[in-house]
C-alpha angles and dihedrals in degrees: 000000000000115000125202133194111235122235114287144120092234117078087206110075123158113186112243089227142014123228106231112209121219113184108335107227104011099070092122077065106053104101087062086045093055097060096070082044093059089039090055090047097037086053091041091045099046092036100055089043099050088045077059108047087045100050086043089049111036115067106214086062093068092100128103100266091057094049095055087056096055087053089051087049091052092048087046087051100047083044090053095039090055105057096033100081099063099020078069099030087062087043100042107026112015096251117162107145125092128165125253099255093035081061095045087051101046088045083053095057110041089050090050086049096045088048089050093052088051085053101049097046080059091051085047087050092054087048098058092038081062098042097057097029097042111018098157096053089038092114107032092063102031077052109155094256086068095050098057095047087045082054091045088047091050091055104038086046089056101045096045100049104042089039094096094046086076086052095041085059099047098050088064127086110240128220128247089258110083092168099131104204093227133047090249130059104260120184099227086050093051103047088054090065086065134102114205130058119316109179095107082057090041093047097039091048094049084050092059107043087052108045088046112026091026105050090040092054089046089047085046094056089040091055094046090046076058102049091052102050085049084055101047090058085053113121100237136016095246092061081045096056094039091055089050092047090064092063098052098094101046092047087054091046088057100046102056082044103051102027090062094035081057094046098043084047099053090044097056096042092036107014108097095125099042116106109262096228077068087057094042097047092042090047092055093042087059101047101031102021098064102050082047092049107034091062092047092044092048092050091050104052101028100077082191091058097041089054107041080047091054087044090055091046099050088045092057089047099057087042090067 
């Protein structure tokens, strides 16, 4: 695409708003589009919500695995809470404009929160590594004074290293052309619209991705390398498939995260062929599709939070 400047006496222009897209061509269809849409935040919402009532309420969740699941729930719900506004407002209401700073905020958030999740699953990871390989310590080193350090360390780690990438955006020029490819402000997709040169974005970004993401995927396959090799030296195999069942979850969990982060990430770097409605679905699986499915994959396969989830339904139900 051909980008031009727009008329003016500065060099330096920055547009006052962006244009979000929702589905190109199938606009006349938004307002069907948008009820899966509700359904998957409605389920993500109410899901995360409910995972969080229940471990803060039921006693015999206040263990470590638990509260890293909160942790993963908040970070769900902060994922699902940032691109809900304007994914809705395109679908409901037509709304396509947001301001240049609204953008850069909402771009800021959902890439500390995606770099949070990334974290936490790590954290999980660790959790379970300490759980099979040393059951009988488990507590008295994931103590709740770690946790919450671990939970500290997660944030600050977010918020430091992605702080320059909103300031790194600002200090370009900017083309004529403000049309954004998703219905939320993504900092690939931004830095595209831009007319100078946008290596220092390009690298820093790289830099990133790679020192948080990265390192957490590479510290998530070491700890499962780990875990197997505790299990194989299990005595029988039911101890071996217990062990293993465990981890189910959290591998789950992993895999719908990082599959569509790599994919998004290799569209947007490598992707110039590819047909834009590909960039547009895996960008909203991996936004919208993990805070629907880890609260239903938790509450599956967790008998105590199925449980303690069935307990605090029926109990609303009788309060009615």
């Amino acid at each position: 695409m051909t980008h031009t400047m727009p008329l003016a006496n500065s060099s330096f222009y920055q547009p006052s708003t962006f244009l979000l897209t929702g589905f190109p061509g199938l606009e006349a269809n938004h307002h069907w589009i948008s009820i899966p849409f509700c359904v998957f935040y409605l389920i993500g919402l109410s899901g995360n919500c409910l995972i969080l009532i229940i471990i803060k309420k039921t006693q015999s969740l206040h263990k470590p695995m638990y509260y890293f699941l909160s942790m993963l729930a908040m970070t769900d719900l902060g994922l699902a809470l940032c691109t809900l506004p304007t994914t809705l407002g395109i679908f409901w209401f037509k709304i396509r404009k947001i301001e240049f700073n609204a953008c850069l905020t909402q771009m800021y958030f959902i890439h500390i929160l995606s770099v949070m999740e990334s974290s936490v699953l790590l954290a999980m990871a660790f959790d379970r590594f300490i759980a099979i390989s040393n059951p009988l310590r488990y507590s008295s080193i994931l103590t709740e004074s770690t946790i919450i350090k671990t939970g500290l360390a997660i944030i600050s780690r977010a918020v430091i290293s992605l702080l320059p990438i909103p300031f790194l955006l600002k200090r370009l020029t900017y083309c004529g052309d403000n049309v954004l490819s998703h219905s939320f402000c993504f900092h690939p997709d931004i830095m595209k619209l831009a007319c100078a040169d946008i290596k220092v974005n390009i690298l820093y970004g790289l830099i990133v991705i790679l020192s948080t993401v990265g390192v957490d995927f590479v510290f998530i396959v070491l700890s499962y390398v780990l875990i197997l090799k505790t299990v194989v030296s299990l005595t029988t195999k039911e101890k071996c498939l217990k062990a293993l069942n465990t981890c189910v979850s959290h591998i789950c969990a992993v895999l719908i995260f990082f599959i569509p982060m790599i994919g998004l990430s290799v569209l947007h770097r490598c992707g110039n062929n590819v047909p834009p409605m590909l960039n547009i679905v895996v960008a909203y699986i991996y936004l919208i599709v993990p805070p629907v499915l880890n609260p239903i994959i938790y509450s599956v396969k967790s008998k105590l939070i199925r449980r303690a989830m069935l307990r605090t339904l029926w109990w609303k139900n009788e309060s009615m």
